[in-house]
N, C-alpha and C positions, 0 to 999 in steps of 0.2 A: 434699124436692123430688124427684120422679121423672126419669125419663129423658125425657123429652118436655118438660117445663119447664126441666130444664138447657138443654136445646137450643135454644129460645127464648131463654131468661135469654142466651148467647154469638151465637146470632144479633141479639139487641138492643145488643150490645157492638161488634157488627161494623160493623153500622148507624153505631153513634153516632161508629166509629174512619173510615168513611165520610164523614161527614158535618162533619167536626172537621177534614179535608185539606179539603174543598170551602170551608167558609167561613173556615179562614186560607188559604189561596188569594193568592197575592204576585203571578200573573200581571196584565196589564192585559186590561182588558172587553174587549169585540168588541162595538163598539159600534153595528155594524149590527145584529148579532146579538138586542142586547138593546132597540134600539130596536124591531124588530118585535116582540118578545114585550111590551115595555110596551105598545104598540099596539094590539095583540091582545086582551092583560087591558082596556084601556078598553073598546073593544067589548063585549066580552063583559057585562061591569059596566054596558051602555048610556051611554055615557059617549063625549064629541065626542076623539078623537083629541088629544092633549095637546103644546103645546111641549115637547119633551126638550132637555134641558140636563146638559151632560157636565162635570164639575167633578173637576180632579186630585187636589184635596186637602180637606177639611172647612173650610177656612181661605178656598176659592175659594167653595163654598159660603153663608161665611157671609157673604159680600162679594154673592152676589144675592140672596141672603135681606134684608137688610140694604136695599137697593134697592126689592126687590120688598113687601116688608111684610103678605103676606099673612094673611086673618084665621083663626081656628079652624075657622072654618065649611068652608075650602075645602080641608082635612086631608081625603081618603081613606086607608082601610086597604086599601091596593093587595091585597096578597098575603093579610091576611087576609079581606078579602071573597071572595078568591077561595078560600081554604080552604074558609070558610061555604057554598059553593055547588057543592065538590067532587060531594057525593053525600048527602043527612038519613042513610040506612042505615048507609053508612061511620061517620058519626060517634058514631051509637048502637054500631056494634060497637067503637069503639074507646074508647068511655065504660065498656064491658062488659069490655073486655080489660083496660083500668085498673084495675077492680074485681076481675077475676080475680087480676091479677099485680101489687101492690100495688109491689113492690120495684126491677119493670124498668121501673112509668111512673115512679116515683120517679125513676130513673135519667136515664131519658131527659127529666125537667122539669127537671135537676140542670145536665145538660150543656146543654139550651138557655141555662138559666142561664150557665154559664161562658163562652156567647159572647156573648151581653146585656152583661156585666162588660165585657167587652173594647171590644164596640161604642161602649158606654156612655162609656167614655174618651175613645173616637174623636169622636163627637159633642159632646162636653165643651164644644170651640169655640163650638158652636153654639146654647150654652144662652141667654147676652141676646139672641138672636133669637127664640128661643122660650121663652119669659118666660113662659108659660101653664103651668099644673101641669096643664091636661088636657089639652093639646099633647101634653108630653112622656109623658106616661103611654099616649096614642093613636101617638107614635113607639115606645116600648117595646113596645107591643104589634105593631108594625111587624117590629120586631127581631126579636121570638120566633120569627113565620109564616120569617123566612129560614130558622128549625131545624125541619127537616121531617122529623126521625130518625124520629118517630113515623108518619108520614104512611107514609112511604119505607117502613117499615118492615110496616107492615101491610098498603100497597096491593102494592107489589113484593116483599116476602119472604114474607108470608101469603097471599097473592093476592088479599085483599077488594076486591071489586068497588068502584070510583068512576066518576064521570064522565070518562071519559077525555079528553072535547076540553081540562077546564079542569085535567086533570093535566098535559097533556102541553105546557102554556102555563108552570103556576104551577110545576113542578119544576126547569126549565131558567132561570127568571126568581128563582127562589132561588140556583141553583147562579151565574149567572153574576153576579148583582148583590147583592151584602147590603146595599150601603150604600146606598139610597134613600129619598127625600122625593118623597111623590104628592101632590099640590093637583089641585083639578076643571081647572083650566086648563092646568098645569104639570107639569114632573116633573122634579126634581134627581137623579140619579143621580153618585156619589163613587164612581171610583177606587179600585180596590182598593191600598193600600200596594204601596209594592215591597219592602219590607221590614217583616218583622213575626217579634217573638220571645219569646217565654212561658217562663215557667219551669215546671216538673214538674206546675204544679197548674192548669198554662195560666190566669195572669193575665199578663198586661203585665210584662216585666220584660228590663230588660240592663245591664250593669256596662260602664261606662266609655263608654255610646256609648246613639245612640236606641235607644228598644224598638219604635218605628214609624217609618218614612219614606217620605215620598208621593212623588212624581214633582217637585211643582213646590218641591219642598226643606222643604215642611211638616214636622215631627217632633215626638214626642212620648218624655219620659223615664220611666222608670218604673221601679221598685223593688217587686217582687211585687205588683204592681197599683194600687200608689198611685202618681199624676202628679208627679212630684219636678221644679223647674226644672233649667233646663241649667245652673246653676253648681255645682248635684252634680251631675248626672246624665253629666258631660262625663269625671268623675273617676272613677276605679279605688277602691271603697273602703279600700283600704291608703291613698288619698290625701285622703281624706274627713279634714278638720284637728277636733280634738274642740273645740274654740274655736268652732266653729258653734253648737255643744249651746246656747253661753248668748250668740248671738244672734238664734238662731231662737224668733219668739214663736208660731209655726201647729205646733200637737198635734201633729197629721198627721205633718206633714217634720218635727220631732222624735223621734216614734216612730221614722222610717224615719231617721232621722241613729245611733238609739241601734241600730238592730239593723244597720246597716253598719258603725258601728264597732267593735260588739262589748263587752263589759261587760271584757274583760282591757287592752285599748287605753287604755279611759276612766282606768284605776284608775291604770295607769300613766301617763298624758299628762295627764289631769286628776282630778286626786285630790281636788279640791276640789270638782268634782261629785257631786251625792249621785245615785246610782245609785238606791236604793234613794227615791226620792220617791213618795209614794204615787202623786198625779194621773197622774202620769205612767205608774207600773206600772199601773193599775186602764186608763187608756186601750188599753195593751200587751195585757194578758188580752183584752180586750173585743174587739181588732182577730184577735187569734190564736183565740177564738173561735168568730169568723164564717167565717173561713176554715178552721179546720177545720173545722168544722160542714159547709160546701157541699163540703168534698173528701172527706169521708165518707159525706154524701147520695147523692154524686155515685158513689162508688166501692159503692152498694148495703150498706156497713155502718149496722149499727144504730144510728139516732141517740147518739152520749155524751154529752151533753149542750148545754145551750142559753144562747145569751149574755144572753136577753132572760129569765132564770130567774125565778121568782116567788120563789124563795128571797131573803132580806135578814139582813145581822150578827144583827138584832134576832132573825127567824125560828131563825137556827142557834142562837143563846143559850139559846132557849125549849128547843131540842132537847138542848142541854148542861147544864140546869136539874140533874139530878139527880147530876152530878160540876162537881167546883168548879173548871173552867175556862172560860177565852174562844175562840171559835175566832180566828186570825187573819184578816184583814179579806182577805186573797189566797185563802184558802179557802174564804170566804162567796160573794165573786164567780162560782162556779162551780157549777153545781147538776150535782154527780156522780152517776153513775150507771153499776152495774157494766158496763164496756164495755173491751174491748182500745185503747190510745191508742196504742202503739207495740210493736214487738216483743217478747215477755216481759214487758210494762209493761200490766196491765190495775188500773181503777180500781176502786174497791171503793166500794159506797152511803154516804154520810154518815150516812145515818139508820141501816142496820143496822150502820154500825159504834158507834156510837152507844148508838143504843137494844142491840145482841145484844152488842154486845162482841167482836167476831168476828174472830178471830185464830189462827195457828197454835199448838197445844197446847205444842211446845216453847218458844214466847214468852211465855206465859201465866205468870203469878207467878215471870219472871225479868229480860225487860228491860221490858214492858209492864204496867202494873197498873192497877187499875181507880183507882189512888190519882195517878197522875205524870202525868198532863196527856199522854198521848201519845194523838193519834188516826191510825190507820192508813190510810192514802190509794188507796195502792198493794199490788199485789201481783204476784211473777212464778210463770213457771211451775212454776221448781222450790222452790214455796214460801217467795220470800224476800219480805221484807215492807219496803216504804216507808212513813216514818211523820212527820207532826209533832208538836209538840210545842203544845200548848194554854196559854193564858196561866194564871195563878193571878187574883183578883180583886183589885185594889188596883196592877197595873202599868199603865205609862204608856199614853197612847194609843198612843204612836210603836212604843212594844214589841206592841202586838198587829194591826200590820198587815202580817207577814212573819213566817215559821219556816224556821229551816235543812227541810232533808228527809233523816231519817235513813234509811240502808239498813244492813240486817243477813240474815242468813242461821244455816242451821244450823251452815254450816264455817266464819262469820266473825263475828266481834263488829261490834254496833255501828257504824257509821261515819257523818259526814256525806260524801252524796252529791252535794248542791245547797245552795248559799247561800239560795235560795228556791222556792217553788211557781215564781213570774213565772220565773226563769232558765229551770231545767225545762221551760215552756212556750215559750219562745223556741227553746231547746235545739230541741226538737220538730217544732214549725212550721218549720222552719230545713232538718230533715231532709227533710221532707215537699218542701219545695218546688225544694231541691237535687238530690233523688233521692238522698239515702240511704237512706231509706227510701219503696217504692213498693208498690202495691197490686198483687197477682196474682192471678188466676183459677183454681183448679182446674177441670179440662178436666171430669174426673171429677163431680163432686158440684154444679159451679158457684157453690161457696161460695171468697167473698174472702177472702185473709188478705194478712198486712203480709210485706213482706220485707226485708232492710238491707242496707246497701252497707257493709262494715265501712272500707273503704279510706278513704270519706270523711266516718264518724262523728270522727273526732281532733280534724279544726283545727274541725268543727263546737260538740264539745262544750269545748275550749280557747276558743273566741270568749265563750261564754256560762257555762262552770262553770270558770275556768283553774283553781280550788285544789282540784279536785277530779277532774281527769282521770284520776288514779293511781287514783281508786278504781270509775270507769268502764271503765276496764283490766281489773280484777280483773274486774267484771261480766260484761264481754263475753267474756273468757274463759271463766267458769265456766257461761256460757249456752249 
């Protein structure tokens, strides 16, 4: 990457850190303000001036929706017709600059993303009103035009020329209103929250209290982006009772019941819960995932892998045919691909480890053989290797769907590091959204790396590895 493309690559960072204050935004509208810009876009769209309607919370909303009943047909895309008519030129250059700069539109479709997520909750109320699957798919695409990083970003900071009457309508009518509903007749316009609070990977998220709150006492709970009821969401989770675990039947608020509590809590307060249950892990993998996946798109690293893998048990078998192991079923789940997960913690191919055997030489015919069932996962930077252990043929089903996760080194033998891959990934996703560990910029090169909070890796890695902290000590030290 040259010096002209870094510069870009941190002007497109700037944009997005612009535009991420504008639409969480906790102030209330000016509703003068935004009434004549909705005015204005009718006009312009040819379109008879509209009823506006000013709604405190999505809850008031769904109460004239509800009333009013209106059909598909009388859905406009306010803001993105108005993109569509910015400028044809603008949008051929900005289709070109996508193609130039694969990794900052990436970026910038990432972070629209993460305000879609958020909205998406917001409107959640509003779904048996809009009961259409191309309703809401024409409101999504509503939601994205509010993220105008890309627009902003190449009309004002590159200078590409647009239509300026329908920029200087559709810019101010993004910044002051995100939350809108346009019908030919109509127009609902929602209140910005007065309160609104994201964790590290800005989803929805707050401990002991709303993660959103409207004016007319509307609220919303959440747990790193999932909607959790207020009979958690009200509790601290040191006060989350592990006796919910086996009353709660919804996946969902189970996952988020098992990662508030923490896997050291369970063991101790409910021992009779199986931690280790598959449905449950495989759902866990598949939610941490997704969310890494969009906080790595989002942070311009190279994809690691994908939830929706093409890989299956059967597939890895096929690739294990030639050594007399099983992979376990938390391995299969994950289509690896050599890529940095976390500090020092970079994942190694299946297949080449597999098929090459690929390994440090001093491990090579002493703790690893091509005979013992061990497959290598991980590796750090000062060559120390994470590893599991492969079934033999003839164990139970239950024994191959989880491997401890060995770590060793040149100065250390041996050790278990994790009771499982799923721990590890919790462990992870955990930091991620904490800010233990956050993504930085070089000014220089404008290449991402990971960075760690060491202060707040402990109670992280105690919540989800407790018999094993002692030897994550040793780790972080020797790193």
């Amino acid at each position: 990457m040259n010096q002209k493309q870094i510069q870009k690559k941190l002007l497109a960072y700037a944009y997005i850190e612009k535009w991420r204050k504008i639409l969480f935004k906790t102030e209330p509208i000016n509703q003068k303000n935004v009434a004549e810009l909705i005015e204005k876009s009718y006009r312009i769209l040819d379109l008879a001036e509209p009823k506006i309607i000013f709604c405190q919370s999505p809850l008031e909303a769904h109460k004239h929706l509800s009333e009013i009943q209106p059909s598909i047909s009388d859905y406009i895309r306010l803001k993105g017709d108005l993109i569509s008519r910015l400028d044809f030129k603008l949008l051929l250059k900005i289709r070109c600059y996508h193609a130039i700069y694969p990794q900052i539109s990436t970026m910038l479709f990432f972070e629209a993303e993460t305000f879609l997520n958020v909205a998406a909750r917001i409107y959640e109320v509003l779904e048996d009103c809009l009961e259409s699957q191309h309703l809401w798919k024409m409101i999504d695409s509503e939601l994205m035009a509010s993220s105008l990083y890309d627009n902003d970003l190449y009309i004002e900071g590159l200078k590409c020329y647009c239509n300026y009457e329908i920029w200087n309508i559709l810019k101010p009518l993004a910044e002051q209103c995100p939350y809108i509903l346009s019908f030919t007749d109509f127009c609902i316009v929602i209140n910005r929250p007065f309160e609104l609070h994201l964790d590290k990977t800005n989803c929805l998220h707050a401990e002991g209290k709303p993660a959103v709150i409207f004016a007319d006492g509307f609220k919303i709970y959440s747990y790193h982006g999932t909607t959790i009821p207020e009979k958690y969401g009200r509790f601290q989770y040191s006060q989350w009772q592990t006796q919910w675990l086996l009353e709660e039947n919804d996946e969902d608020l189970r996952m988020v019941l098992i990662r508030g509590i923490g896997y050291e809590r369970l063991k101790q307060e409910l021992p009779e819960y199986n931690c280790n249950n598959w449905q449950d892990c495989k759902n866990l993998i598949s939610d941490i995932l997704y969310n890494l996946d969009l906080f790595f798109r989002l942070n311009c690293l190279r994809k690691p892998y994908s939830s929706t893998s093409n890989q299956t048990y059967e597939n890895y078998h096929k690739l294990t045919k030639t050594r007399p192991i099983q992979v376990p079923k938390e391995v299969s789940e994950i289509d690896l691909r050599g890529m940095q997960i976390a500090p020092n913690l970079i994942i190694l191919s299946f297949k080449d480890t597999v098929r090459e055997f690929d390994c440090p030489e001093w491990m090579q015919g002493n703790y690893i053989t091509p005979d013992n069932c061990a497959i290598p996962i991980f590796y750090g930077i000062h060559k120390e290797l994470y590893y599991v252990f492969g079934y033999e043929e003839g164990f139970s089903r239950e024994e191959k769907e989880f491997s401890e996760i060995w770590y060793a080194s040149e100065k250390s033998e041996p050790q278990i590091c994790a009771s499982s891959l799923t721990n590890l990934l919790l462990t992870i996703i955990e930091c991620y959204q904490t800010g233990a560990y956050e993504i930085g910029m070089d000014e220089d090169t404008g290449i991402p790396y990971i960075k760690q909070d060491i202060s707040k890796l402990e109670t992280i890695f105690r919540k989800f590895n407790p018999e094993y902290l002692d030897v994550w000590q040793e780790i972080w030290k020797a790193a």
